[in-house]
TITOR-696528 format. One line per 4 residues: number of its first residue (from 1); their letters; for each residue x, y, z of N, C-alpha, C, O. Coordinates in steps of 0.1 Angstrom, whole numbers, padded with zeros to 4 digits, m for minus. Layout:
! residues N
NUM) A) X Y Z X Y Z X Y Z X Y Z; ...
END
This chain:
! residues 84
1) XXXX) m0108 m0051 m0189 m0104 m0049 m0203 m0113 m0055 m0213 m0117 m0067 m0211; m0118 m0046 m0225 m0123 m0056 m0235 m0125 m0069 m0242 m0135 m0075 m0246; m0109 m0070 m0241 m0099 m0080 m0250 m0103 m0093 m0237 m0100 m0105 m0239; m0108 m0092 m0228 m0106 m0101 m0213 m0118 m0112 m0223 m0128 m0110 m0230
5) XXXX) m0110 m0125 m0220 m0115 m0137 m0228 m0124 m0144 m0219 m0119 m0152 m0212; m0137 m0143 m0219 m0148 m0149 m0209 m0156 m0161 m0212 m0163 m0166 m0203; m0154 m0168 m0227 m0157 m0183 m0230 m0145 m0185 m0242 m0141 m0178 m0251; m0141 m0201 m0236 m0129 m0207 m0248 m0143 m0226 m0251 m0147 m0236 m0245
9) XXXX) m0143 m0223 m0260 m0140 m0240 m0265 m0140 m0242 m0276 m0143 m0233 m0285; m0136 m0258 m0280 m0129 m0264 m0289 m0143 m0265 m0301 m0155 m0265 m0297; m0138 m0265 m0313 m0144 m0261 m0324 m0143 m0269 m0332 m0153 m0273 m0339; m0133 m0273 m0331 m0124 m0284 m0344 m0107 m0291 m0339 m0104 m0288 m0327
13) XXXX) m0098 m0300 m0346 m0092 m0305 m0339 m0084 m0294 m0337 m0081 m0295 m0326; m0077 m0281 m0343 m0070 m0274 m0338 m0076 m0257 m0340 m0069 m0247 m0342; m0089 m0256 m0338 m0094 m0243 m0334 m0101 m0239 m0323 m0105 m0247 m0315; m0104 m0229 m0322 m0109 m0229 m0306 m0125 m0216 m0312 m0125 m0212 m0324
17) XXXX) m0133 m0213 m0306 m0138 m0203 m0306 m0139 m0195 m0289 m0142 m0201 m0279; m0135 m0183 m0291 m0132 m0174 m0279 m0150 m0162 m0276 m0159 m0162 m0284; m0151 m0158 m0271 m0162 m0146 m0266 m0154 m0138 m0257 m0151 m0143 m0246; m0151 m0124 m0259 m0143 m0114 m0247 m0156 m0109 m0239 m0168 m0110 m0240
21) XXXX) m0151 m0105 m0232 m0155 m0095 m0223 m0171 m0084 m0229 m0182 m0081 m0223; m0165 m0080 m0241 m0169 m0066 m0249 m0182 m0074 m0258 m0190 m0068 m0265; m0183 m0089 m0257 m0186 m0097 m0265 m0187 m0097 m0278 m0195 m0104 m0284; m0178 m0091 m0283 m0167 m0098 m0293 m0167 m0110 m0299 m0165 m0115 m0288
25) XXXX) m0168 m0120 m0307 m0164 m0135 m0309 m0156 m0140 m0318 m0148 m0131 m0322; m0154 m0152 m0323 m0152 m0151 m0334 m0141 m0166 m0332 m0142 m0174 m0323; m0132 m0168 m0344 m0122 m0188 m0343 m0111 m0183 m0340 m0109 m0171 m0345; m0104 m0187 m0334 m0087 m0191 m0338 m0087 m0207 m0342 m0093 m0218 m0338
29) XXXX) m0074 m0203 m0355 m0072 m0215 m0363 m0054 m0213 m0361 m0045 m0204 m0363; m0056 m0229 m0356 m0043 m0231 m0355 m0032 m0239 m0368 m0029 m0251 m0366; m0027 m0233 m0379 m0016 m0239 m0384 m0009 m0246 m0375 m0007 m0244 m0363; m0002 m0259 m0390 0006 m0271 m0385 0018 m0263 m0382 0024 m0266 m0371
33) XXXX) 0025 m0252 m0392 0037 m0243 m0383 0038 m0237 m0376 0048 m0231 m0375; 0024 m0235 m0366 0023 m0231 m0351 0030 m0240 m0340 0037 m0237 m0330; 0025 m0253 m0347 0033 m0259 m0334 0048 m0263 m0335 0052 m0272 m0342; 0057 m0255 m0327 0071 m0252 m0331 0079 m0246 m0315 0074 m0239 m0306
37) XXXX) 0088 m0249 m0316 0095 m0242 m0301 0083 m0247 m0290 0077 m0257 m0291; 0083 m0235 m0280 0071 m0237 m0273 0058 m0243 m0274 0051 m0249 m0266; 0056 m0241 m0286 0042 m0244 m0287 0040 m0258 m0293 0028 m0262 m0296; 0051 m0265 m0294 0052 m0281 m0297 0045 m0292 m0294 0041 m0302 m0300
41) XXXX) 0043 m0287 m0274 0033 m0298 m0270 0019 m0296 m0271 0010 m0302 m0264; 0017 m0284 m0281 0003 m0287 m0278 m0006 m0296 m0295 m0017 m0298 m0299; 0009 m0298 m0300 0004 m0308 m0318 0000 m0320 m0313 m0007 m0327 m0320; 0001 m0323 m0302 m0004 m0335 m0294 m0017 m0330 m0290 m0018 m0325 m0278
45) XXXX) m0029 m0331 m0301 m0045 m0333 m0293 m0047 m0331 m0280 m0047 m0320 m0274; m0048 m0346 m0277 m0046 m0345 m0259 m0041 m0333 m0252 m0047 m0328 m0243; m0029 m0329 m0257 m0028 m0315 m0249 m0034 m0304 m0254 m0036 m0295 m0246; m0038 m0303 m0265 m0045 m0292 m0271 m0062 m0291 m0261 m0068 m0281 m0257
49) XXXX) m0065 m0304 m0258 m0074 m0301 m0258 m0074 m0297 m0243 m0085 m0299 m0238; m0069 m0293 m0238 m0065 m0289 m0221 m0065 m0275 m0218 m0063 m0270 m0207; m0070 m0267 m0233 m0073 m0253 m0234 m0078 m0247 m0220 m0088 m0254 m0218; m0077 m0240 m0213 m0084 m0234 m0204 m0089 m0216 m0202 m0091 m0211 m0213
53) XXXX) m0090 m0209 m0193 m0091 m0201 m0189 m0084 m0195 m0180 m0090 m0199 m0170; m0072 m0188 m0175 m0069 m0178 m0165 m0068 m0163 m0165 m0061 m0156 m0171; m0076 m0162 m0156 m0078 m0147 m0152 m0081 m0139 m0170 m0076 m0129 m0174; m0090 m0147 m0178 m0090 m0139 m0188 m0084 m0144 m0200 m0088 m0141 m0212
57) XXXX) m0071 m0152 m0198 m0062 m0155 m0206 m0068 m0169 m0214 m0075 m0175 m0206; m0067 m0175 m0227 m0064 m0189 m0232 m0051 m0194 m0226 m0040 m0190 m0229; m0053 m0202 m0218 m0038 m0212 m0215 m0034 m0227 m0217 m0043 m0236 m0220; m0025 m0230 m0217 m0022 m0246 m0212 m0013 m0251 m0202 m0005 m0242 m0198
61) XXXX) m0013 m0256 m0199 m0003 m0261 m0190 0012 m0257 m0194 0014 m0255 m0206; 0019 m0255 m0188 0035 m0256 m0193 0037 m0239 m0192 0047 m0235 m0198; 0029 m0230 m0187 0024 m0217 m0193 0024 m0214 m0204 0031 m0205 m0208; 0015 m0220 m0213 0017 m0214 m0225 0006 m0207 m0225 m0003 m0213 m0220
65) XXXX) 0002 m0194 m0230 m0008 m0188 m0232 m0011 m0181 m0248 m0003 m0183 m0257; m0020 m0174 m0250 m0021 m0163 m0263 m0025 m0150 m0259 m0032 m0147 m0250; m0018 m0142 m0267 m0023 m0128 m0261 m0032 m0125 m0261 m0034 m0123 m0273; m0041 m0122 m0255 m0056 m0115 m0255 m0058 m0107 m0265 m0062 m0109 m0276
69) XXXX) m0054 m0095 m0261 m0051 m0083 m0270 m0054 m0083 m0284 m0063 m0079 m0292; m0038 m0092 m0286 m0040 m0093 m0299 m0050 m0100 m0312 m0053 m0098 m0324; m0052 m0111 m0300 m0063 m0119 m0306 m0075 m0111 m0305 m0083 m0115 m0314; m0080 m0103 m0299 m0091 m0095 m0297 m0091 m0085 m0309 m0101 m0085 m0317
73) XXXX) m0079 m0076 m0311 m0079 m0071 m0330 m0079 m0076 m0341 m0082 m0069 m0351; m0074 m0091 m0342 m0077 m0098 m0352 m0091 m0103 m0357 m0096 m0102 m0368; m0097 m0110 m0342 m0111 m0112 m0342 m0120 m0099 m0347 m0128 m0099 m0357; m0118 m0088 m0341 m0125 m0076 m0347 m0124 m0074 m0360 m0134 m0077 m0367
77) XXXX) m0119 m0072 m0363 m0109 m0071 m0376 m0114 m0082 m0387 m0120 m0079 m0397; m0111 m0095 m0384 m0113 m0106 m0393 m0121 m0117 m0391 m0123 m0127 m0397; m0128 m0113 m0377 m0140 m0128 m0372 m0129 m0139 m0369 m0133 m0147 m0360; m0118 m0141 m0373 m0106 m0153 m0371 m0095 m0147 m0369 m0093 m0136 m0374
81) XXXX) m0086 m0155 m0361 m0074 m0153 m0359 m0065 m0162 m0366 m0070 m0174 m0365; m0055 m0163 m0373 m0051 m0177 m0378 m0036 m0175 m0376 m0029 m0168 m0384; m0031 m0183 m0366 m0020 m0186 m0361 m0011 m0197 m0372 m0014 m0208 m0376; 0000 m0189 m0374 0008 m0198 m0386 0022 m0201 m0375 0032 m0208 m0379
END
């Protein structure tokens, strides 16, 4: 798939820069009202920074992941993703 996420790292304390498949690039910026429900442990650095790779995907521990996909249209679209 396009959208398939083939480099993640850390950019800043809560953005990442991604590269797909299609090579594509571009930031995700994480808002402070991102981290909420699920996505709570990752306002803790330390766990933020635990970003990884599966099969394609941005993950963390706990399963948390981001959708490829979508992040792949916004990056096209806007060079950034910016998660509120």
């Amino acid at each position: 798939m396009e959208w398939e996420v083939t480099e993640v790292e850390i950019v800043d304390k809560y953005a990442l820069r991604v590269r797909f498949k299609d090579g594509s690039a571009g930031v995700i910026r994480f808002s402070p009202t991102f981290f909420r429900d699920g996505f709570s442990p990752l306002h803790e650095h330390a766990q933020f920074q635990q970003v990884q790779l599966v099969d394609g995907v941005v993950t963390w521990a706990g399963e948390l992941d981001l959708a490829p996909d979508a992040m792949h249209k916004e990056i096209r679209q806007h060079g950034e993703w910016i998660l509120t």
